[in-house]
N, C-alpha and C positions, 0 to 999 in steps of 0.2 A: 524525689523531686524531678530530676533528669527523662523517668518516666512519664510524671504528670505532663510536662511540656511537649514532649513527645506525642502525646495523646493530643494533644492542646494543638499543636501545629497540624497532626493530620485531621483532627476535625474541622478546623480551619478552612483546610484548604480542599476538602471534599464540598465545604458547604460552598465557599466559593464557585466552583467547578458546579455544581450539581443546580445551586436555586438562581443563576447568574440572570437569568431571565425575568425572575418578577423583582428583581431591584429595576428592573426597566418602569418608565411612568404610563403611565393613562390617563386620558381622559373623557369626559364625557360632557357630550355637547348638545343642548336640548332647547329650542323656541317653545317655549312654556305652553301649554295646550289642555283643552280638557280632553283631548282621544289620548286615549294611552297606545294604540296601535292606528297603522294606517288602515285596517279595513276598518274599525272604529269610526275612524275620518270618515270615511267613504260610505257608513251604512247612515251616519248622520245626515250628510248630504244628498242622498237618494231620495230622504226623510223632506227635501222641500221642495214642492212643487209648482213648478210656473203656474202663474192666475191663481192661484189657492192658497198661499204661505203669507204672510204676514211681515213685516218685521221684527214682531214683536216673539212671534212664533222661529223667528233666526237664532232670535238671543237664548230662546230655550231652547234650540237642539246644540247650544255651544258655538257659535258663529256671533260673539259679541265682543265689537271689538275695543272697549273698555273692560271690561272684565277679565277676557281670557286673556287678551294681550297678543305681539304679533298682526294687528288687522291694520288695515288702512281703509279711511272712511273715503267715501271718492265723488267727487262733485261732477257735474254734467261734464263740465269740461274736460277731465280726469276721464271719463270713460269714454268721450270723442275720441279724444287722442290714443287711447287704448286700443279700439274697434275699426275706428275710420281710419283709411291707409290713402293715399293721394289714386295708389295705382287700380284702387279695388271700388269697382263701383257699389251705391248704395243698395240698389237690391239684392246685391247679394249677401247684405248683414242676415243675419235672423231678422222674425217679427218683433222678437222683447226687444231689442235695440233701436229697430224702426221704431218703434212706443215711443222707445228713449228720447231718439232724439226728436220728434214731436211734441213729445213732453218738455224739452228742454230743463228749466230749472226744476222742474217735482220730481227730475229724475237723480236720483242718488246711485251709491251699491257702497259693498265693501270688497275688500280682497285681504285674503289672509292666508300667511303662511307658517306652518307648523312641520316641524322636522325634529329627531331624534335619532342622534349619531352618537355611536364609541365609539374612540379610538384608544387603541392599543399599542405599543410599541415592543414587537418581536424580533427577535432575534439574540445576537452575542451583546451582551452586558458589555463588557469589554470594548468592541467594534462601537457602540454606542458611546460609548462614555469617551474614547480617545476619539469620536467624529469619526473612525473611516467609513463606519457603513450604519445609515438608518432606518429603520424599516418599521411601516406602520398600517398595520389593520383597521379597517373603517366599515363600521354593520351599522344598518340601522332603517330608516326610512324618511320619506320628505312627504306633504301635500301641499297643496296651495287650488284656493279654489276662490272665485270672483260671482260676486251674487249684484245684478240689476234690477234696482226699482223704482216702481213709478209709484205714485202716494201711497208710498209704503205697502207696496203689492210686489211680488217677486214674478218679474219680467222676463226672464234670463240669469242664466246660470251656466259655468263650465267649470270644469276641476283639472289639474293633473298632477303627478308627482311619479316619486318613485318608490315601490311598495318593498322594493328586496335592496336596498342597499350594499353593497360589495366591493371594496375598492381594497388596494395593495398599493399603496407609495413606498418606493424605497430609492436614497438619496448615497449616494456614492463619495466619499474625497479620499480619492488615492495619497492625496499627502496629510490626510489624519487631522491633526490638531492645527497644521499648519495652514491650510488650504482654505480657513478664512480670516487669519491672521489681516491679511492686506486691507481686508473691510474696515477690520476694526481698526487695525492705525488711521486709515481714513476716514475713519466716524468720529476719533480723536482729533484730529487737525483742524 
């Protein structure tokens, strides 16, 4: 019996010791999308072209924003305000924007953003759990692209994001458990 326990404590305490790191949590943070990767995003977008693309032709390359979710529908004034800056004069917009704002109310767009991030939390199990030291892994990628039209003809278009996501947070309290003890008395009162 004295044997069994024996055994029992040092397997215990190897596993402790040894897998301390995936009792650590993760998670995973995704704007719901139909690209599954960001050149995905990017080869769809390439896919629509000023003077030639449709609306209707948006919603089939995945840029629909009832459907895939993430989009914002945007009215003339929404894309003033986007484009037009007080300090920038108007010729220097693009031509799809001059349309625009010509156009006034036939002019629409959408913008939409789509992003997929993990995060992970590396390091001591321990240091995690007692709050002195947190540290967190972040991969993944973001797009966001904004499409202009005039009766439902695509005007104007621009994209950007970040195709190689790579971040490292890590959060420090030298006095462990205690160090936000004071919050939470004060979120109490």
């Amino acid at each position: 019996m004295r044997y069994a326990w024996r055994w029992l404590t040092v397997f215990l305490c190897a596993l402790s010791v040894s897998s301390c790191s995936t009792w650590l949590p993760s998670s995973k943070e995704e704007q719901l999308s139909p690209f599954d990767t960001y050149n995905d995003a990017v080869n769809r977008f390439a896919q629509a072209k000023v003077q030639q693309t449709r609306r209707s032709d948006l919603l089939k390359l995945g840029f629909d924003p009832l459907k895939a979710g993430n989009g914002r529908m945007l009215s003339f004034i929404d894309l003033r305000l986007m484009f037009v800056q007080p300090n920038v004069p108007i010729e220097y917009l693009p031509d799809g924007m001059l349309q625009c704002l010509q156009a006034k109310d036939r002019c629409t767009g959408f913008a939409f953003g789509f992003s997929k991030l993990e995060k992970e939390r590396v390091g001591s199990f321990w240091a995690d759990l007692l709050n002195f030291r947190k540290r967190r892994q972040i991969n993944g990628w973001s797009f966001n692209a904004v499409f202009v039209l005039v009766d439902d003809v695509l005007v104007h278009k621009m994209s950007n994001g970040e195709p190689n996501i790579r971040r490292f947070e890590s959060k420090k309290h030298p006095l462990g458990p205690l160090q936000d003890a004071g919050d939470f008395i004060e979120d109490q009162l």
